[in-house]
N, C-alpha and C positions, 0 to 999 in steps of 0.2 A: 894704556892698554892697547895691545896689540891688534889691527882690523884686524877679518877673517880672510883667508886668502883664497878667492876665485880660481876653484881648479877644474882644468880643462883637458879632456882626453875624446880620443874618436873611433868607433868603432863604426857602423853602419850611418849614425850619425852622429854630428856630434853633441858631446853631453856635456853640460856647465853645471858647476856646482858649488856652490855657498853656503858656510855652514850656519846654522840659523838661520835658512830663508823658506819661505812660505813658496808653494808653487802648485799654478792654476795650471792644471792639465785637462785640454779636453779630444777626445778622437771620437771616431763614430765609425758605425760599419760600412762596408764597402756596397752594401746593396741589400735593399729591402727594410726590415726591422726586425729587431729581438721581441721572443715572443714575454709572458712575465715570468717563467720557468729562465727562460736564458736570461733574463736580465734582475734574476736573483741568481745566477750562478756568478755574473758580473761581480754584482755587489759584496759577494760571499769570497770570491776571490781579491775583491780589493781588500776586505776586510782582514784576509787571514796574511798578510804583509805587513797591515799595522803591528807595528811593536820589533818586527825581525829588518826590515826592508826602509824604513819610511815612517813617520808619523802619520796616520791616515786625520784630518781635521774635518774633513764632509766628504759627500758621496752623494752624487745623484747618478741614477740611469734613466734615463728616458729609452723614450722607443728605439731612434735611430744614432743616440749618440751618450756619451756619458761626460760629464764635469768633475772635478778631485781637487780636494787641496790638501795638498801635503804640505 
């Protein structure tokens, strides 16, 4: 059986991508904190990508930062 093959392309930065792989994304915002209105608009939009974009597997937003595994 054939691996999957590590594909790599760059636009602002660059993006790696393996098919069947799991991926721990975390950012946060640039100053202050999300109030719990913004940080269910977070969640609602990470939400509405699962199934089109990504497999969504977990979701946390915190205050100042968010976690995802895709």
């Amino acid at each position: 059986m054939d691996e999957p093959q590590l594909k790599k392309r760059r636009r602002n930065l660059p993006h790696w991508t393996l098919d069947g792989s799991m991926y721990f994304v975390t950012f946060r915002v640039a100053n202050g904190t999300l109030s719990n209105d913004e940080r269910q608009l977070v969640l609602d939009h990470l939400k509405s990508g699962d199934g089109k974009f990504y497999t969504l597997a977990a979701a946390v937003v915190m205050p100042d930062h968010v976690h995802v595994l895709l």
